[in-house]
C-alpha positions in Angstrom: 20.0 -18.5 26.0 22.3 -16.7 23.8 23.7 -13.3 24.5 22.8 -10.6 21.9 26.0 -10.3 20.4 26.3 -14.2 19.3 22.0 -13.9 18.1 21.8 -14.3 14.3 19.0 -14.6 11.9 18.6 -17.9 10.5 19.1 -18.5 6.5 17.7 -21.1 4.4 18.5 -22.0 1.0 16.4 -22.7 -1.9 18.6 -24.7 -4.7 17.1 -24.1 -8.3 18.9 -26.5 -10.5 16.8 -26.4 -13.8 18.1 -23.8 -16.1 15.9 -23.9 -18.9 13.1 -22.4 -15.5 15.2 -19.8 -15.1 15.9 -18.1 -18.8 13.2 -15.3 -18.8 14.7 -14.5 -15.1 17.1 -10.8 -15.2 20.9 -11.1 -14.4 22.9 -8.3 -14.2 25.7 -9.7 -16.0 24.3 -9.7 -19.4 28.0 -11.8 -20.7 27.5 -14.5 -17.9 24.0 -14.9 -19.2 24.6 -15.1 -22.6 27.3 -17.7 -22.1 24.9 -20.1 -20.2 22.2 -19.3 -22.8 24.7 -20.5 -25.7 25.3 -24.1 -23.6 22.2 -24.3 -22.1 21.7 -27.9 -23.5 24.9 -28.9 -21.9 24.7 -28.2 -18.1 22.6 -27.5 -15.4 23.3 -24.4 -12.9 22.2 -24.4 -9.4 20.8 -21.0 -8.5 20.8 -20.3 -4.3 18.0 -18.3 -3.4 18.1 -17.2 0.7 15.6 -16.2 3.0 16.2 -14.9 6.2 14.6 -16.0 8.8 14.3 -13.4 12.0 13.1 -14.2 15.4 10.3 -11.4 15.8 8.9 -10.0 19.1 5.5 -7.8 18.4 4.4 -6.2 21.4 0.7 -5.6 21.3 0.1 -8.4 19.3 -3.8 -8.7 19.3 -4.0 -5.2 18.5 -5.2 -3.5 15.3 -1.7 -3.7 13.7 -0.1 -6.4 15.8 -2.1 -8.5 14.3 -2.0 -8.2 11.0 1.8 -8.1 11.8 1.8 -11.1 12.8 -0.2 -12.7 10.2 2.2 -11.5 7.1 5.1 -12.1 9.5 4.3 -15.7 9.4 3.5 -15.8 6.1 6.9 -14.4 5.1 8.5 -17.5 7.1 9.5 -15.4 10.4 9.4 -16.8 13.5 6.7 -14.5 16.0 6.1 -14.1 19.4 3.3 -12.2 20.7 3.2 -10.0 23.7 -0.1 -9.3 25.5 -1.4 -8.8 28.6 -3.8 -11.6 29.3 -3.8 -15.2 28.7 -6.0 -16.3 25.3 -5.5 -12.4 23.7 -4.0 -14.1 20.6 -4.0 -17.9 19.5 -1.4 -20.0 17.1 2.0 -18.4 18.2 4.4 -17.9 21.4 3.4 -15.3 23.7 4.5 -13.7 26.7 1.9 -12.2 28.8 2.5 -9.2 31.1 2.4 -5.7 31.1 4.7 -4.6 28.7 6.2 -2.0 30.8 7.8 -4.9 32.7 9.8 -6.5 30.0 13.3 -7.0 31.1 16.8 -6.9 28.6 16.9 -10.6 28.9 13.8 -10.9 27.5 14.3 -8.5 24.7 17.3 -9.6 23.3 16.1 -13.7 23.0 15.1 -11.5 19.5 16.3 -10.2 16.3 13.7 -7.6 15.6 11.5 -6.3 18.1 8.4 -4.6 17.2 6.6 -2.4 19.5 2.7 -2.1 18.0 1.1 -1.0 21.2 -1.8 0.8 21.2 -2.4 3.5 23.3 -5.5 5.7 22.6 -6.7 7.2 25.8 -5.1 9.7 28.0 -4.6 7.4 31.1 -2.6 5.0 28.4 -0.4 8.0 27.0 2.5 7.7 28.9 3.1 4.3 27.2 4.6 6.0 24.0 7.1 7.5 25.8 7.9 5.1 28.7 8.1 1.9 26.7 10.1 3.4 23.9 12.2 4.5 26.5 12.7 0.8 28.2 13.0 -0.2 25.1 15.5 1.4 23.9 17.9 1.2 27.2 17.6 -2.6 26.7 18.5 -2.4 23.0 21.3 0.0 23.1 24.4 -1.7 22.3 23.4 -5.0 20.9 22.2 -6.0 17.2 18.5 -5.9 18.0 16.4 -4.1 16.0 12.9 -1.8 17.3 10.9 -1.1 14.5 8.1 1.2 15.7 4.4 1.8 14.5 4.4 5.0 14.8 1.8 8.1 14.5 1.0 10.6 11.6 0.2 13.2 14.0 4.1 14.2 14.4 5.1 14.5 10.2 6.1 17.7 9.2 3.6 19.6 6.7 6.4 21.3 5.1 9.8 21.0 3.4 11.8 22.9 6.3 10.7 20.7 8.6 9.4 23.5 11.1 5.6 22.6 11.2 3.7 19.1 12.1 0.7 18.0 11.4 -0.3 18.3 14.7 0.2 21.6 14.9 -2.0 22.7 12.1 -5.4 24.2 12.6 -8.0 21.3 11.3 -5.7 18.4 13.1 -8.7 16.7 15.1 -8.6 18.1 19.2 -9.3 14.5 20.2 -6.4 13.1 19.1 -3.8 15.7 19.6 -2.9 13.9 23.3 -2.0 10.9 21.1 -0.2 12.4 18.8 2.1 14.5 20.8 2.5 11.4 22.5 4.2 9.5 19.6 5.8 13.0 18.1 7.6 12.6 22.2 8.6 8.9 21.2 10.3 10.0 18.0 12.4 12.6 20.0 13.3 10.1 22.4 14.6 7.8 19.7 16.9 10.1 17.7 19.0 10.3 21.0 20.4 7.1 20.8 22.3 6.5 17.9 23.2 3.0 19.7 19.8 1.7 19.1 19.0 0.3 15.2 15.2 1.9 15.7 12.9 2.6 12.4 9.7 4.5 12.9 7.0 4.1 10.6 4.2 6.5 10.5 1.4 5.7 8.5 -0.7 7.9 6.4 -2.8 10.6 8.2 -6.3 8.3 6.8 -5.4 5.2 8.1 -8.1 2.7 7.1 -8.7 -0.3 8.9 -11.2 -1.9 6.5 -9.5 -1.0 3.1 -7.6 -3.4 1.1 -3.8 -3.8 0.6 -2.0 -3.0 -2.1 1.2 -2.9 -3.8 0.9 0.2 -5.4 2.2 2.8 -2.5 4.7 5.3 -2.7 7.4 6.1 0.5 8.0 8.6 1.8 10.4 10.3 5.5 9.6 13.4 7.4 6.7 14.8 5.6 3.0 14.5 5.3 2.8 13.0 1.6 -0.4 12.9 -0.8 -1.4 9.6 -3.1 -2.6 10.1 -6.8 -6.0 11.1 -5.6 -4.3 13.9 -3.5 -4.9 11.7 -0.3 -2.7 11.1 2.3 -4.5 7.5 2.9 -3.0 4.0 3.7 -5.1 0.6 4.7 -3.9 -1.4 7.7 -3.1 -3.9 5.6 -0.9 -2.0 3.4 0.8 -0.5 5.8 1.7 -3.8 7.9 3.0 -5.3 4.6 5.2 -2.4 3.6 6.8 -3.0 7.7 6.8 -6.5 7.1 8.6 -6.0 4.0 10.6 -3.7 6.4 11.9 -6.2 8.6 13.5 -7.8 5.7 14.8 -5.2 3.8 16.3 -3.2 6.9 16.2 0.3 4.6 15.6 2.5 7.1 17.8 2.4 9.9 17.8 5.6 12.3 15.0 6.9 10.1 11.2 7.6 10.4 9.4 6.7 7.6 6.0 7.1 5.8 3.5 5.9 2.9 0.9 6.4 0.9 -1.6 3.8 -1.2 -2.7 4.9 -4.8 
């Protein structure tokens, strides 16, 4: 097993030698292409195109979002294993089966990204956001892992100064304020450690699980934001694409994020 500090994310190459493919493509250096345009019938250029391949861990796997995590993590080419707790809880990847609470550093840090999707919607299963964001960071700290977290809406502000959340307001639903305090706890507990490369995505306050994705969404940080219908909605599977897309693009690092769907 390799240590964390020698663990790397794969990268493959894709060689696109047929020029005459690639004309209608952008460049940013409008000389360069003009110059291949003028002796286009005279050479062939080999364009590199890399993909990175990263060794994911989602914990919670079967879950809502885990799986749907998993699905477009595949699809994008990563390499996924699942964490659940019992044998048969997901089928066609790795998986390590425990409680996640017993995860240990050497397990962590076989991976590039970990993602923690547990869910945790009952009182008795509270405690989860805030002791397993806690492990998990205290295993992470130090290395080049990455925790990218599904977060909560609950705990975005609802104004620009930042001094009231969503939560707090007076129509936020009783039955889920336990939750939400919950996840607002495990944001706290990850701003501490700036030795940790942690994102936390909070989706949209309507978070649909049968609605359709789509590539029309708008980002946004700290605070509760509305689509073009004045709707602070996001499907599942828009919101596990825009992570996926996430774990790729590594934009926010140290940051909580959000999104919206139009």
């Amino acid at each position: 097993m390799r240590s964390s500090g020698e663990h790397k994310p794969i990268e493959t190459e894709t060689h696109i030698s047929n020029f005459a493919s690639m004309t209608n493509l952008p460049f940013s250096n409008l000389e360069f292409t003009h110059s291949l345009q003028r002796h286009k019938p005279l050479i062939k250029v080999a364009f590199t195109k890399r993909r990175i391949i990263m060794n994911i861990l989602v914990i919670g796997a079967n879950g809502n979002a885990g799986r749907r995590i998993v699905e477009k993590a595949l699809k994008a080419g990563h390499k996924v294993t699942g964490l659940v707790r019992r044998e048969g809880a997901i089928e066609g990847i790795p998986t390590i089966v425990k409680d996640a609470l017993q995860l240990t550093k050497q397990e962590l840090t076989q991976f590039d990204v970990v993602v923690n999707a547990t869910s945790a919607f009952t009182p008795d299963t509270y405690h989860l956001q805030t002791d397993l964001t806690l492990l998990l960071v205290k295993a992470l700290a130090n290395t080049n892992m990455r925790l990218i977290v599904v977060g909560g809406a609950g705990s975005l502000y609802v104004d620009e100064d930042h001094t009231v959340q969503l939560y707090d307001t007076p129509d936020f639903p009783v039955e889920f304020l336990g939750l939400a305090k919950a996840q607002g706890n495990a944001i706290d507990i990850l701003r501490k450690f700036s030795n940790v490369d942690w994102t936390f995505f909070s989706p949209a306050p309507i978070f649909d699980a049968e609605g359709a994705e789509s590539n029309d969404y708008v980002i946004g940080n700290e605070t509760v934001i509305l689509n073009k219908e004045g709707q602070p909605y996001i499907s599942y599977e828009t919101y596990t694409q825009i992570l996926v897309d996430e774990i790729k693009n590594h934009k926010f690092s140290r940051q909580r994020f959000t999104a919206v769907q139009n």
